[in-house]
C-alpha positions in Angstrom: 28.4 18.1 10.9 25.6 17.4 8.3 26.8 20.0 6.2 29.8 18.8 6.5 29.2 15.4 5.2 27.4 17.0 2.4 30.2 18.6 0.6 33.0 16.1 1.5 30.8 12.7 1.6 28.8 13.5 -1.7 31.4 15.7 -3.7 34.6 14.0 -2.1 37.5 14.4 -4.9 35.1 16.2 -6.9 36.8 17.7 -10.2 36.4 19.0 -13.8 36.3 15.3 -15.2 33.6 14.5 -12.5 31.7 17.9 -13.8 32.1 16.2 -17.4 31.2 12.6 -16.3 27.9 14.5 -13.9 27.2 16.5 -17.4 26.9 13.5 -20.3 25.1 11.2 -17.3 22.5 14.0 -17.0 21.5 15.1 -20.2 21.3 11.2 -21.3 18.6 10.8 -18.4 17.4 13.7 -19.0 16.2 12.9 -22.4 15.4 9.3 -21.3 13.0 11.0 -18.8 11.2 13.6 -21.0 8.5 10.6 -22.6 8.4 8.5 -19.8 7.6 11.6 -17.3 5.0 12.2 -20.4 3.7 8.8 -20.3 3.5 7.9 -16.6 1.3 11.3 -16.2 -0.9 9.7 -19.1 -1.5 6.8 -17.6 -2.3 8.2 -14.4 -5.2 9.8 -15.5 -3.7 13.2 -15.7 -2.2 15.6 -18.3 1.6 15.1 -19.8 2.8 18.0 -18.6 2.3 17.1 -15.4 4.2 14.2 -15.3 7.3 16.6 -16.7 6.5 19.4 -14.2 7.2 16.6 -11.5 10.4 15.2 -13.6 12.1 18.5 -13.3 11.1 19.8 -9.6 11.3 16.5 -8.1 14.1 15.2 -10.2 16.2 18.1 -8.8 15.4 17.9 -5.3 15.7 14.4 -5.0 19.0 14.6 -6.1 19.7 17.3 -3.5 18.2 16.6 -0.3 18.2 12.6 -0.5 20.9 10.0 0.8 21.9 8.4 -2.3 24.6 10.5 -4.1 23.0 8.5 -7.7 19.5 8.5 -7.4 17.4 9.8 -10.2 13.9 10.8 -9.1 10.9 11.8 -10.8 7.4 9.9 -11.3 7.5 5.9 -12.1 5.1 3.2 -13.4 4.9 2.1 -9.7 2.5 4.9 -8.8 0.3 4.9 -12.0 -2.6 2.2 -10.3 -2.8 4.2 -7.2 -2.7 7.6 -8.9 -5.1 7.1 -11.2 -7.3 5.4 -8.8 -7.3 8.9 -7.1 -8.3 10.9 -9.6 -11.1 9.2 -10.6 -12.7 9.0 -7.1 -11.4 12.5 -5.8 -9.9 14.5 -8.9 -7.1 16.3 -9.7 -7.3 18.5 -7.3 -7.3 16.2 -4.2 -4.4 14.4 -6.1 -2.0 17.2 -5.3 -3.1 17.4 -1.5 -2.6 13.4 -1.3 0.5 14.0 -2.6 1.8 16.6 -0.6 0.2 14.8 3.0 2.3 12.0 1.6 5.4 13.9 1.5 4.9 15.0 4.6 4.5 11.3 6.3 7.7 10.7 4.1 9.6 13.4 5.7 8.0 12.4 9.1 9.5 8.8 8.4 13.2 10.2 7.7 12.9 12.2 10.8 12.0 9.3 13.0 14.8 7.6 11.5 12.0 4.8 10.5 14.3 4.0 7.0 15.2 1.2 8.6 11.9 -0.2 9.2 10.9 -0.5 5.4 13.0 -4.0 4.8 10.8 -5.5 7.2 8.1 -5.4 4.5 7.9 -8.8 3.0 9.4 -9.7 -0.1 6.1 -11.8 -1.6 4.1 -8.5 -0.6 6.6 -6.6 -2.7 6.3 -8.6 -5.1 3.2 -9.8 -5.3 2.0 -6.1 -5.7 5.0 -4.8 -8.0 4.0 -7.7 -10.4 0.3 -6.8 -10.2 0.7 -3.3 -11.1 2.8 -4.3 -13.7 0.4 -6.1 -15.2 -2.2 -2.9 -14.9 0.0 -0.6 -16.8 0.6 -3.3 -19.6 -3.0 -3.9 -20.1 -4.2 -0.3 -19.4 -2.0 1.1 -22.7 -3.7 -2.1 -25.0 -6.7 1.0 -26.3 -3.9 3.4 -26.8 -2.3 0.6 -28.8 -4.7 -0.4 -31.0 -6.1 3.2 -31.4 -9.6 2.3 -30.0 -12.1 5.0 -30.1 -14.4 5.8 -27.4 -13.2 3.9 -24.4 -13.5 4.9 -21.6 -11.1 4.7 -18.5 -12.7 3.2 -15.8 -11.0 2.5 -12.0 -11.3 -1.5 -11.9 -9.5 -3.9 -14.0 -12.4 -6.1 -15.0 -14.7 -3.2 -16.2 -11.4 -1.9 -18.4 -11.1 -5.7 -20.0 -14.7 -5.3 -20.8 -14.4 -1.9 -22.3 -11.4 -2.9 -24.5 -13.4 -5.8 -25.6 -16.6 -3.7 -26.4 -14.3 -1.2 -28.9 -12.2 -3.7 -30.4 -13.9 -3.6 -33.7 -13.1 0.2 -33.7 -9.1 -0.8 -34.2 -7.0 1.7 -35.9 -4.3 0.3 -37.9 -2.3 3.1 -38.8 -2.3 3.3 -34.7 -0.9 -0.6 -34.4 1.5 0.5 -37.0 3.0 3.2 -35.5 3.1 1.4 -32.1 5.1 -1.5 -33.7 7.5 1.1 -34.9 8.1 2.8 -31.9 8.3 -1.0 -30.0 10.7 -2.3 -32.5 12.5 1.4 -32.2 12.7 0.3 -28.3 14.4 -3.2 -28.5 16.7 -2.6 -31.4 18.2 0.5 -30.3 20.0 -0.5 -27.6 21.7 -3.8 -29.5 22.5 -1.2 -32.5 23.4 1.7 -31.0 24.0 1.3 -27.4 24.5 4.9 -26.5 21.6 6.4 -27.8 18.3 5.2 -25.4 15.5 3.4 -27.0 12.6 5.0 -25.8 13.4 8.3 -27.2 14.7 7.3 -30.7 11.7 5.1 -30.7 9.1 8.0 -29.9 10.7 9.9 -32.1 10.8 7.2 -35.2 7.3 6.6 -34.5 5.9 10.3 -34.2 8.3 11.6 -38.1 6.7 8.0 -39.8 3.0 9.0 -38.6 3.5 12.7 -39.5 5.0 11.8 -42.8 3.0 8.8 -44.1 0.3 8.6 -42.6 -0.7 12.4 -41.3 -3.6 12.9 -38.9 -4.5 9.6 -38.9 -3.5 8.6 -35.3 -4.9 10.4 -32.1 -2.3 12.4 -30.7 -1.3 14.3 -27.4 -2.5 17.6 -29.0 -5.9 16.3 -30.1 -6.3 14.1 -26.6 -5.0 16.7 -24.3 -4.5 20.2 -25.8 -1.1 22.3 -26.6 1.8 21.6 -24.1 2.7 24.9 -21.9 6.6 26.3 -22.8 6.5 27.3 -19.1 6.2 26.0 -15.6 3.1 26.4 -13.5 3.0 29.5 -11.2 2.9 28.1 -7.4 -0.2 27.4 -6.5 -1.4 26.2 -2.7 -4.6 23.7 -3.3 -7.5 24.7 -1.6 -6.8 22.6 1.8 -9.9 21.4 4.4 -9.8 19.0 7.5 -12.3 16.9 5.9 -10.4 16.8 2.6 -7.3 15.8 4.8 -9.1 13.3 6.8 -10.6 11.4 3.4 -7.5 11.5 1.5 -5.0 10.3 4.3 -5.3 6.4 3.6 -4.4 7.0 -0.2 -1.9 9.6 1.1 -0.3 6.7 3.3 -0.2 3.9 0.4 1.7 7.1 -1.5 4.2 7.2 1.0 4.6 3.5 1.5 5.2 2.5 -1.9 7.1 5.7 -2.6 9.5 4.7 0.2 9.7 1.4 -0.9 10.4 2.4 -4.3 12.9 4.7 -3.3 15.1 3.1 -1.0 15.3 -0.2 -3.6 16.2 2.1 -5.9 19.5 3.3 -3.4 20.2 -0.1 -2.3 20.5 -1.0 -6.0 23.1 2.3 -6.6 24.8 1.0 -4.1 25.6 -2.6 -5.0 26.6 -0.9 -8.4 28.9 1.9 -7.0 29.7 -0.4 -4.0 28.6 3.0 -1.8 25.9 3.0 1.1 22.8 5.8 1.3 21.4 7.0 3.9 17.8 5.6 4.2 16.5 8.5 7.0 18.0 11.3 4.9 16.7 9.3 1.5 13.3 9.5 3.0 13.5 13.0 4.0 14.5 14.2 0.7 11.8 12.4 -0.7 9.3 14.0 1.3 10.4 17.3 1.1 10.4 17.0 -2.7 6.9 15.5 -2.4 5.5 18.4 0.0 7.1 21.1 -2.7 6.6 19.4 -5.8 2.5 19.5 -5.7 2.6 23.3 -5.6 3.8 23.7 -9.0 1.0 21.3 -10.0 3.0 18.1 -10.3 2.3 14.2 -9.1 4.0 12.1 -6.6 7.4 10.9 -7.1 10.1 8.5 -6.1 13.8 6.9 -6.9 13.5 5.5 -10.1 15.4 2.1 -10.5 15.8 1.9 -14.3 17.0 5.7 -14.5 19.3 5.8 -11.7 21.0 2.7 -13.1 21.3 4.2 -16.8 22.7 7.5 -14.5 25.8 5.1 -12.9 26.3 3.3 -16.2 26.9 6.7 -18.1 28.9 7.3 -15.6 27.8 10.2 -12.7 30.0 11.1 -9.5 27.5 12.4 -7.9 24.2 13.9 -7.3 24.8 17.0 -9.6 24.1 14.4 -12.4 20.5 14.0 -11.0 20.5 18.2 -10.9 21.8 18.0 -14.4 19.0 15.8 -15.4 16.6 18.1 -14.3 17.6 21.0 -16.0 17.9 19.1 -19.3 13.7 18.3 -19.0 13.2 22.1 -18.2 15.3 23.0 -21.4 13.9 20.6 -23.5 10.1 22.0 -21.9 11.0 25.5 -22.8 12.3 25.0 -26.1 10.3 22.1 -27.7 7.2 21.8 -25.9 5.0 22.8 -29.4 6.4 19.9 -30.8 6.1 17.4 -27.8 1.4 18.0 -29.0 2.4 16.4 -32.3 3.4 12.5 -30.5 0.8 9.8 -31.1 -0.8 8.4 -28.2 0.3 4.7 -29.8 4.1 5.7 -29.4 3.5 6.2 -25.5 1.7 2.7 -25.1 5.1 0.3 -26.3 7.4 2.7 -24.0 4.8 1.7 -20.7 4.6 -1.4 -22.1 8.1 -2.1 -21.9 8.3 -0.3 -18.7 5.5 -2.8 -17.0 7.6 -6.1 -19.1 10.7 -5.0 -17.5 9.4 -4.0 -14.0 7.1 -7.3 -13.7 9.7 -9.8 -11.6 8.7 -12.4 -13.2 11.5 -14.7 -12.4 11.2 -14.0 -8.9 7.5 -14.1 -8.9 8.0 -17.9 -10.3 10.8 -18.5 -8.0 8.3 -17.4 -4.9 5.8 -19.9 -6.5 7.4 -23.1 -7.1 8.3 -22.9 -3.3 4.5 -23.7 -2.6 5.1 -22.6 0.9 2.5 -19.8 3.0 5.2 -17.1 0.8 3.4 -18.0 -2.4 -0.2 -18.0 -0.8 0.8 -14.4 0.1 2.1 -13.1 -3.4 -0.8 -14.9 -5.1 -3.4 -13.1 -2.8 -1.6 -9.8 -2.8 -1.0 -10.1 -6.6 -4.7 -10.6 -7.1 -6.0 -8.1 -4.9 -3.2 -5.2 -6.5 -4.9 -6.2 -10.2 -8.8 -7.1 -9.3 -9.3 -4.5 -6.8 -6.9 -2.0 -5.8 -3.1 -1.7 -4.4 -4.2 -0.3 -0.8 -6.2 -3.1 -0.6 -3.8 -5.7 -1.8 -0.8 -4.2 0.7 -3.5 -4.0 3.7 -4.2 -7.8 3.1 -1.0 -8.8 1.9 0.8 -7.8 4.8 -1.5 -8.9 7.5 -1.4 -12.7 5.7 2.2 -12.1 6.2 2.2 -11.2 10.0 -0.5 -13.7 10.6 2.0 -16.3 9.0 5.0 -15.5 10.2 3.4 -15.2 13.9 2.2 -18.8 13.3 5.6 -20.2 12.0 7.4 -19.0 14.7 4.9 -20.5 17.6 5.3 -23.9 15.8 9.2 -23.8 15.2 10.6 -21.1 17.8 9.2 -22.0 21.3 9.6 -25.2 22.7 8.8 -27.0 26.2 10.8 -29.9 27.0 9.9 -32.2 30.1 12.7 -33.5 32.3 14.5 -35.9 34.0 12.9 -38.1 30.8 15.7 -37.9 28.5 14.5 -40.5 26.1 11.6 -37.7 25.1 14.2 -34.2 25.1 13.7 -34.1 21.4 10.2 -33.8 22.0 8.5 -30.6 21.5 5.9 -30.4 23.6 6.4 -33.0 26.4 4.4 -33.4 29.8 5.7 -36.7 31.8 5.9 -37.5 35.6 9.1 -37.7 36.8 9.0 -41.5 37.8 7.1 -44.5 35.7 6.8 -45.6 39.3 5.1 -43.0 41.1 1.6 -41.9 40.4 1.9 -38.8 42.6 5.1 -37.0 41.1 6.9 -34.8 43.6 8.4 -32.6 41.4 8.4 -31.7 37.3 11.0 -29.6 35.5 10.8 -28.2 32.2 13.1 -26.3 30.0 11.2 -23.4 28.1 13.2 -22.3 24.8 12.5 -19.2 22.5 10.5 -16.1 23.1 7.1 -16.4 25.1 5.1 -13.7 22.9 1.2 -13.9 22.1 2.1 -16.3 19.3 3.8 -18.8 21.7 2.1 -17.8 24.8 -0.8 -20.6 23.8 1.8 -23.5 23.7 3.4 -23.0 26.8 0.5 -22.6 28.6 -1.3 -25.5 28.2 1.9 -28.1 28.3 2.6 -26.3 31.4 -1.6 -27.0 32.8 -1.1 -30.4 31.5 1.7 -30.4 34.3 -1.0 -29.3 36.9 -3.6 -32.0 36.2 -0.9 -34.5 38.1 -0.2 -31.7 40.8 3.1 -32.2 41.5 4.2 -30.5 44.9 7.2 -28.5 42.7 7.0 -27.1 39.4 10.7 -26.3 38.1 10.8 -23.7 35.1 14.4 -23.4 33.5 13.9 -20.0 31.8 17.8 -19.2 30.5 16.6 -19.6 26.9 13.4 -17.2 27.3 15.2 -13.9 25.5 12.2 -12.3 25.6 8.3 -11.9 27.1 5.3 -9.8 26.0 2.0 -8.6 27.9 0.6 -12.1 26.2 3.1 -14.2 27.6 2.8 -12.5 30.9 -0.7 -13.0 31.2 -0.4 -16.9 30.3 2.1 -17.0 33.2 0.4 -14.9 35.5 -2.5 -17.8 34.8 0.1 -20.6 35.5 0.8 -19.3 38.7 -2.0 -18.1 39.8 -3.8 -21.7 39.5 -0.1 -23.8 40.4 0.3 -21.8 43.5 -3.2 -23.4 45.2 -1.6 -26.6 45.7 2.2 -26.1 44.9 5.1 -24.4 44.3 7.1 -22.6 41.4 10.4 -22.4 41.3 12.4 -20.2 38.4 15.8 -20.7 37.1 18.3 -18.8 34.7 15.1 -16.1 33.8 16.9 -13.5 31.6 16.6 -9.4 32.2 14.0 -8.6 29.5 11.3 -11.2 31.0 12.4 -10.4 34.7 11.9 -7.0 34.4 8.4 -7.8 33.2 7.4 -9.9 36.1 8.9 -7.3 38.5 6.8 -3.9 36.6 3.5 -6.9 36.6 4.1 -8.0 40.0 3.9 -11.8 39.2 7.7 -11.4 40.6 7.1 -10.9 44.0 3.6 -12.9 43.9 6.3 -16.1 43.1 8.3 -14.4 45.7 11.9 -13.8 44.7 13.3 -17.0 47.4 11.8 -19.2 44.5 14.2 -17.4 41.9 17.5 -18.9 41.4 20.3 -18.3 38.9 21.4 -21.7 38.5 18.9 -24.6 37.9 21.2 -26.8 40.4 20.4 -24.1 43.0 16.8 -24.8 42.4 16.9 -28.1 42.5 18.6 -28.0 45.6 16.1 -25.9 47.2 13.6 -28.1 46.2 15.3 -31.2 47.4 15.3 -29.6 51.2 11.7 -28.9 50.3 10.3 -32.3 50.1 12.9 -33.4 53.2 11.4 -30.9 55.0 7.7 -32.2 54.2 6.9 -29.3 52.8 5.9 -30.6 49.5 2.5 -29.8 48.9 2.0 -32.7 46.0 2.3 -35.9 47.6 -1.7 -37.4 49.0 -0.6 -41.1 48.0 2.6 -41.5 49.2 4.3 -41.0 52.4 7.6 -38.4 52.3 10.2 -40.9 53.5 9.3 -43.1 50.3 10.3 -40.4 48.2 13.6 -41.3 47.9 13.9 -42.7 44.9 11.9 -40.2 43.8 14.4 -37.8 45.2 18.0 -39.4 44.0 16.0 -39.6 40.2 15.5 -35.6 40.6 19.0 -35.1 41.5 20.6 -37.4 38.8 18.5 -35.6 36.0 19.7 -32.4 37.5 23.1 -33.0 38.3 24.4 -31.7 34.6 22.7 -29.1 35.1 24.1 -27.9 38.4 26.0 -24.8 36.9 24.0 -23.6 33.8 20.6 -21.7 33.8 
């Protein structure tokens, strides 16, 4: 059936024009691809070729196995703080074992059908991190830049300000020069010539004016990093331990977090421009599969690419043999021009990141998230500081426990109400805990509505309006429960404490309680401790019940009072119940 929906769902209609449309889309990503492969492996800390090793075996497989028919995969600016945070703690080497564990807890995730799961992630976490690396890669490529000699790459953002400012009288302006070329070769392009892509007629007007005017001048990938291979790397297994495993899976997890994040944004983006729908699960499993395989031929993590899978639809693709296409065209390019790819300053490779990290920033939705001034913005400042000061595990750790702790918070102070009755003058109240007559000291009976899930965030609230109940020991404690969708082991607990210190000196009484919470009580056995005569479907039922109650002198409240002068008491209970006679 999967097969299936491969052929007919992906290539549906397919024809020669779709070949032709697939073809042009390709080979214009393609080429788009080649120097920002080469510059995202740069500015991870590891060699160029890398980065184009990963654009063409990833690239193709993503386009493959995934669930979008238009993504474009290959390595992006997203992964460059992370990456490079790796190698310079564990190395290379451990780099392509964290990125093949990763693939494996991406495939893992597809199988589980967790795709689902990743839009629960909090947009200020998103955010807040995707803004902070944003502003690592823009500062990191400043040296490269300027031309700065002898600085050194360090992990933490403070020590590489302070190493930028410690060179900065070593500035090369022959470097600035040719940076400003390739930069103004960027943003022109596209307003001139709106076919041909920036970054590449920008590297390459850059790279012919430094070789021509001003020739060995500017450091260069050849001098920085040695002579491009024409091939691919033979496969390779890395040399694999449990205790290598063990240390690299937290690194290996934020790899598979943001590459799902990236990746699935990237296909939810296709499809609002194609007006199509991917299949996260599948997505996720392509993606890991591409991971697991892609390290073995000695490349670095990857993921959907937003900005190239969008210049893929523009150009037109009809399906995923475009993303195929795309590879190819970076293993052609590889084969045939890779002698050529040493000669390319290092200062044409800092405007096209720097563009990258400008364009990739969000900062109109970073502002929007701030002017708010609500707990959202605390969590995209904090997150956004930690992904820049310290590191982006860190910052999506922190970020999204800030979130959870918030969100639990806002939804025990808005969700779950308790509202006392017969007093109708206070059923807007919140939290409200009255006798049931002005004129009785000794209430016989109290009811309460209980609204919104009781879960540990709620289970506080409840519990002590309820206790306040108990300090005037009424004989009857009503709980209307219809509202109560649902109950966790917290909430349980806080009710097994109600009744546990209620049932010394009165009774409870439950009406309307819904499966979910019923079922709980029952597995607990707090239901048959409340004993299942004292749960009724209707509260009119209940109130009923305890109306023969108190005429039976059976009401365990009343010390002050004798029962026949309940009366009053009585009619009052009835006439606050009497709407209620046929609903929960």
């Amino acid at each position: 059936m999967k097969s299936k929906w491969f052929f007919t769902g992906r290539y549906s209609g397919y024809s020669l024009q779709s070949f032709q449309r697939d073809l042009l889309s390709g080979i214009i990503v393609g080429i788009i691809a080649i120097p920002l492969g080469m510059a995202f492996a740069i500015a991870s800390g590891v060699k160029p070729e890398y980065g184009i090793y990963t654009t063409i075996i990833a690239g193709i497989l993503i386009s493959l196995l995934g669930g979008s028919k238009f993504q474009i995969g290959g390595p992006t600016g997203a992964f460059i703080p992370i990456l490079f945070g790796i190698v310079m703690t564990y190395g290379y080497e451990n780099l392509l074992i964290a990125g093949f564990l990763a693939g494996v807890m991406l495939f893992l995730m597809g199988v589980f059908r967790l795709g689902s799961l990743i839009k629960f992630i909090p947009k200020p976490v998103t955010i807040g991190f995707t803004s902070g690396i944003a502003v690592i890669i823009f500062t990191g490529q400043i040296a490269n830049f300027l031309g700065l000699k002898g600085v050194k790459s360090h992990e933490y953002f403070i020590d590489n300000i302070r190493e930028i400012a410690s060179h900065i009288h070593t500035i090369n302006f022959y470097s600035v020069l040719t940076a400003i070329i390739c930069l103004a070769g960027i943003i022109f392009t596209p307003k001139l010539f709106p076919k041909v892509p920036g970054p590449l007629f920008g590297l390459l007007l850059s790279t012919i004016a430094a070789i021509v005017f001003f020739p060995n001048q500017v450091a260069t990938i050849g001098s920085s990093f040695g002579e491009i291979p024409e091939t691919l790397p033979k496969f390779a297994i890395p040399d694999v331990t449990l205790e290598k495993v063990i240390e690299l899976l937290r690194p290996a997890f934020v790899i598979a977090i943001l590459g799902g994040i990236e990746s699935l944004l990237s296909a939810v983006v296709a499809d609002g421009m194609t007006n199509t729908r991917h299949n996260s699960n599948r997505e996720l499993a392509g993606q890991g599969i591409a991971n697991m395989i892609t390290p073995l031929f000695g490349g670095i993590p990857a993921t959907g690419a937003i900005a190239r899978t969008a210049t893929n639809i523009k150009n037109g693709a009809a399906s995923p043999l475009s993303g195929v296409i795309h590879g190819m065209m970076v293993l052609l390019v590889l084969l045939l021009f890779a002698p050529y790819a040493s000669h390319i300053p290092l200062a044409t490779m800092a405007p096209i990141l720097m563009v990258v990290a400008w364009n990739m920033s969000e900062r109109k939705v970073f502002y929007h998230v701030l002017k708010t001034k609500t707990e959202d913005s605390l969590v995209l400042i904090v997150t956004f500081l930690l992904t820049v000061f310290i590191n982006l595990t860190v910052a999506v750790e922190i970020g999204l426990l800030m979130a959870v702790i918030l969100f639990t918070k806002r939804m025990s102070d808005h969700l779950v109400t308790v509202k006392a009755l017969p007093n109708q003058k206070n059923k807007h109240k919140k939290v409200q805990s009255q006798m049931v007559s002005e004129h009785h000291d000794c209430p016989q009976i109290s009811i309460f509505n209980i609204e919104g899930p009781l879960f540990f965030g709620a289970a506080q609230t409840f519990s002590q309006t309820i206790m306040a109940t108990i300090h005037y020991k009424p004989g009857i404690l009503l709980l209307r429960m219809g509202r109560v969708p649902f109950m966790d082991t917290t909430g349980e607990s806080n009710f097994d404490h109600i009744v546990q210190n209620f049932s010394k000196h009165g009774i409870i009484l439950i009406s309307g309680i819904q499966p979910q919470p019923k079922n709980l009580l029952m597995k607990t056995g707090l239901y048959d401790m409340i004993g299942k005569e004292h749960i009724f479907e209707h509260t009119g039922d209940a109130i009923n019940h305890a109306l023969r109650l108190i005429d039976e002198n059976k009401c365990l409240g009343c010390r002050h009072f004798a029962f026949k002068e309940c009366g009053k008491l009585s009619g009052s209970i009835y006439q606050a119940g009497e709407k209620a006679i046929s609903t929960p």
